[in-house]
C-alpha positions as CSV (number, residue, x, y, z in Angstrom):
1,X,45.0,224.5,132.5
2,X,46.3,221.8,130.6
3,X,47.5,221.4,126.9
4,X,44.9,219.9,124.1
5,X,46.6,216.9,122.3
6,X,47.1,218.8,119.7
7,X,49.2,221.3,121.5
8,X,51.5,218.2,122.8
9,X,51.7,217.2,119.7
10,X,52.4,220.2,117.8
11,X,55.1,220.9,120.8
12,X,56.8,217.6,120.8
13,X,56.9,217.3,124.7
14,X,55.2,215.2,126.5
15,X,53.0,216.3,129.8
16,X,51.0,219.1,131.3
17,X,51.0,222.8,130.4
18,X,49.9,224.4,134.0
19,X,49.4,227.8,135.0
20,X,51.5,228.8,138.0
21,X,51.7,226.0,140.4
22,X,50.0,225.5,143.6
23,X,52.0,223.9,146.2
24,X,50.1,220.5,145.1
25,X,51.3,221.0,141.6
26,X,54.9,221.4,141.9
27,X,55.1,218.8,144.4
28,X,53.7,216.5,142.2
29,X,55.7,217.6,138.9
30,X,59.0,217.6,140.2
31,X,60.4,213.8,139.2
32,X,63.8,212.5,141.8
33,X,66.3,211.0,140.1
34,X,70.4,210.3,140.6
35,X,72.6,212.6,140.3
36,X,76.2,213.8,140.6
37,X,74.9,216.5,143.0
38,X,75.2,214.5,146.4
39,X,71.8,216.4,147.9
40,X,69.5,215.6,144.9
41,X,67.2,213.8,146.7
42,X,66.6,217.7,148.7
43,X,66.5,219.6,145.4
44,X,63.2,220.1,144.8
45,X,62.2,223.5,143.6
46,X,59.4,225.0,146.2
47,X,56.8,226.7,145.2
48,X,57.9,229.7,146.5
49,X,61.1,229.3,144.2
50,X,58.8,228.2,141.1
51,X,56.5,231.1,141.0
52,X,60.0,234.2,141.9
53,X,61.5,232.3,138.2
54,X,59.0,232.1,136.0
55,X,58.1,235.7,137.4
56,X,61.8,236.1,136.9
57,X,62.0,235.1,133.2
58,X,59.5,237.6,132.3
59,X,61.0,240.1,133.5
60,X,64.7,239.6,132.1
61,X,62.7,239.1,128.6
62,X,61.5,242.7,128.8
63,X,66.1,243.2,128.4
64,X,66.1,241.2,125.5
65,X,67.9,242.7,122.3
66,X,66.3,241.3,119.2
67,X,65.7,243.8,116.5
68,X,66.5,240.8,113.3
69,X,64.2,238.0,114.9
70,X,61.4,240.2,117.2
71,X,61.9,236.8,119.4
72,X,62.7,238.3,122.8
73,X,63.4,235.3,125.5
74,X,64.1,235.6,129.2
75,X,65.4,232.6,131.9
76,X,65.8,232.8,135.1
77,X,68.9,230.2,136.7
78,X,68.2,228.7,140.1
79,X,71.4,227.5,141.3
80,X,71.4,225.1,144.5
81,X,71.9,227.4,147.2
82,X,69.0,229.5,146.0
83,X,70.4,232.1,143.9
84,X,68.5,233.2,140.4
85,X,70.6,234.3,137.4
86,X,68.9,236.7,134.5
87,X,69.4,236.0,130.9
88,X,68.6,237.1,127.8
89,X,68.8,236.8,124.2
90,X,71.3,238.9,122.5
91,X,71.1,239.3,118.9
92,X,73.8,241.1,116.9
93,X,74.0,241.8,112.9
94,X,76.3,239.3,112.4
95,X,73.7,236.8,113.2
96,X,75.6,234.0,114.3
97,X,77.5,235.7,117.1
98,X,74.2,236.3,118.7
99,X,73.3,234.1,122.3
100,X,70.4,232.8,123.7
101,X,69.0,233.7,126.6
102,X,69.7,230.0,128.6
103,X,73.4,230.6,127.4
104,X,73.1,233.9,129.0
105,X,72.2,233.0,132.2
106,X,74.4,229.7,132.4
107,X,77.6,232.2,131.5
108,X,76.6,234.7,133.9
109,X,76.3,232.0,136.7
110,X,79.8,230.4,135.7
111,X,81.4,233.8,135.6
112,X,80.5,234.1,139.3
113,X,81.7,230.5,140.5
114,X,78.4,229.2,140.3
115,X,78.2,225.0,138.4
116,X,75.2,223.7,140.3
117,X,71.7,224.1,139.7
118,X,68.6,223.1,140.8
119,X,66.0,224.7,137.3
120,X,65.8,227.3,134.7
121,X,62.6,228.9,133.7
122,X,62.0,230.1,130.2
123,X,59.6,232.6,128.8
124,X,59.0,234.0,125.1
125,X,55.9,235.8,123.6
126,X,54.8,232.1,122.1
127,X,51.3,231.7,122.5
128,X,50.4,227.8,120.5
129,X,53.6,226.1,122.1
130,X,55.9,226.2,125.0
131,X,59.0,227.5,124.4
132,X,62.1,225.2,124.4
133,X,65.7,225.6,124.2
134,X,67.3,224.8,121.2
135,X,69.9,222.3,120.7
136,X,73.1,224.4,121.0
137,X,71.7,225.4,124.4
138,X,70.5,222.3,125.8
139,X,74.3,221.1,125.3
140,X,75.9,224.1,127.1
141,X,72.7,223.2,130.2
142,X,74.0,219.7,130.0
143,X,77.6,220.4,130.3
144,X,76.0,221.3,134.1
145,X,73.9,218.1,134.8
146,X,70.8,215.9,133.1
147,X,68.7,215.8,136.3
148,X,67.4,219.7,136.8
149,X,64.4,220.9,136.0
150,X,63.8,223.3,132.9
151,X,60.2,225.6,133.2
152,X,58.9,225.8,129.6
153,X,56.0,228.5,129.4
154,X,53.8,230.4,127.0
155,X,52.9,233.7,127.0
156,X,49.8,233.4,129.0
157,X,51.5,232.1,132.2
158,X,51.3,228.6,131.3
159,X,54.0,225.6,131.6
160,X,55.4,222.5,131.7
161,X,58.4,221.3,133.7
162,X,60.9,218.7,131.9
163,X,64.0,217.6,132.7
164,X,67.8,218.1,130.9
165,X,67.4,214.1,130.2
166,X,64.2,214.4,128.3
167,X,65.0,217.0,126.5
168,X,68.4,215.7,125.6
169,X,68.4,212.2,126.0
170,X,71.0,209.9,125.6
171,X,73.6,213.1,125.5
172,X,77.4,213.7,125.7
173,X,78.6,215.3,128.5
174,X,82.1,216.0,131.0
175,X,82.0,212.3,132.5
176,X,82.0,211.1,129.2
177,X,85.6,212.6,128.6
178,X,86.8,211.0,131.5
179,X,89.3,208.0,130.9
180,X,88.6,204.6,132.7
């Protein structure tokens, strides 16, 4: 299944929305490029891998605590040695101490050692668009690398895989603090 123009459009990414992939289909989404990791060139996700997150992220969004916004979101973390981290958003009456649940993954991941990752899926009842992280949360992913892949669904199983970069291009991150 892939997204009308409008869709794109209305969305603001760029690509295919596809149902879950085929071994075909994530083959031919998944995009190389440099990275600090030193095995990037082995990191794509498998298919296998694709279809246990964006099961994943469903399932942690069924934990979500959102009585203010009815928003519930789940992600699912794959770090590089295969591991998947649940997250999800956490709303409180103090609205701005509330978390996302990309933030909760990332911090669950961190708590445990974990600072390499390979993708993140992300699922929300949105049924029009994909969902996307918002700009506080793309900043904490990108504290952890530009080159992984980020799962952006709908509610109907649909997606389209981007990466940190295109989301967040031309961002600040740790090597930028590092003195010449």
């Amino acid at each position: 299944m892939f997204c009308s123009t409008s869709d794109s459009k209305r969305s603001g990414l760029r690509g295919d929305v596809r149902t879950h992939p085929s071994p075909r289909m994530a083959q031919e989404q998944h995009r190389p490029s440099p990275d600090t990791h030193p095995t990037r060139a082995s990191s794509a996700v498998q298919p296998d891998q694709v279809r246990l997150l964006l099961d994943s992220c469903k399932e942690a969004k069924k934990f979500a605590y959102c009585p203010y916004s009815n928003f519930p979101v789940g992600a699912a973390l794959l770090t590089w040695d295969g591991k998947i981290f649940l997250g999800c958003n956490i709303e409180n009456a103090s609205y701005p101490m509330g978390i996302c649940a990309e933030r909760t993954a990332i911090q669950k991941a961190v708590s445990e050692g974990y600072r390499k990752f390979r993708a993140i899926a992300i699922s929300s009842n949105k049924q029009e668009t994909c969902i996307v992280p918002c700009g506080a949360c793309r900043q904490v992913l990108r504290e952890f690398g530009k080159h992984w892949d980020l799962y952006l669904t709908k509610s109907d199983g649909t997606y389209i895989v981007k990466t940190l970069e295109e989301l967040l291009p031309y961002s600040f991150g740790p090597e930028d603090l590092q003195m010449s």
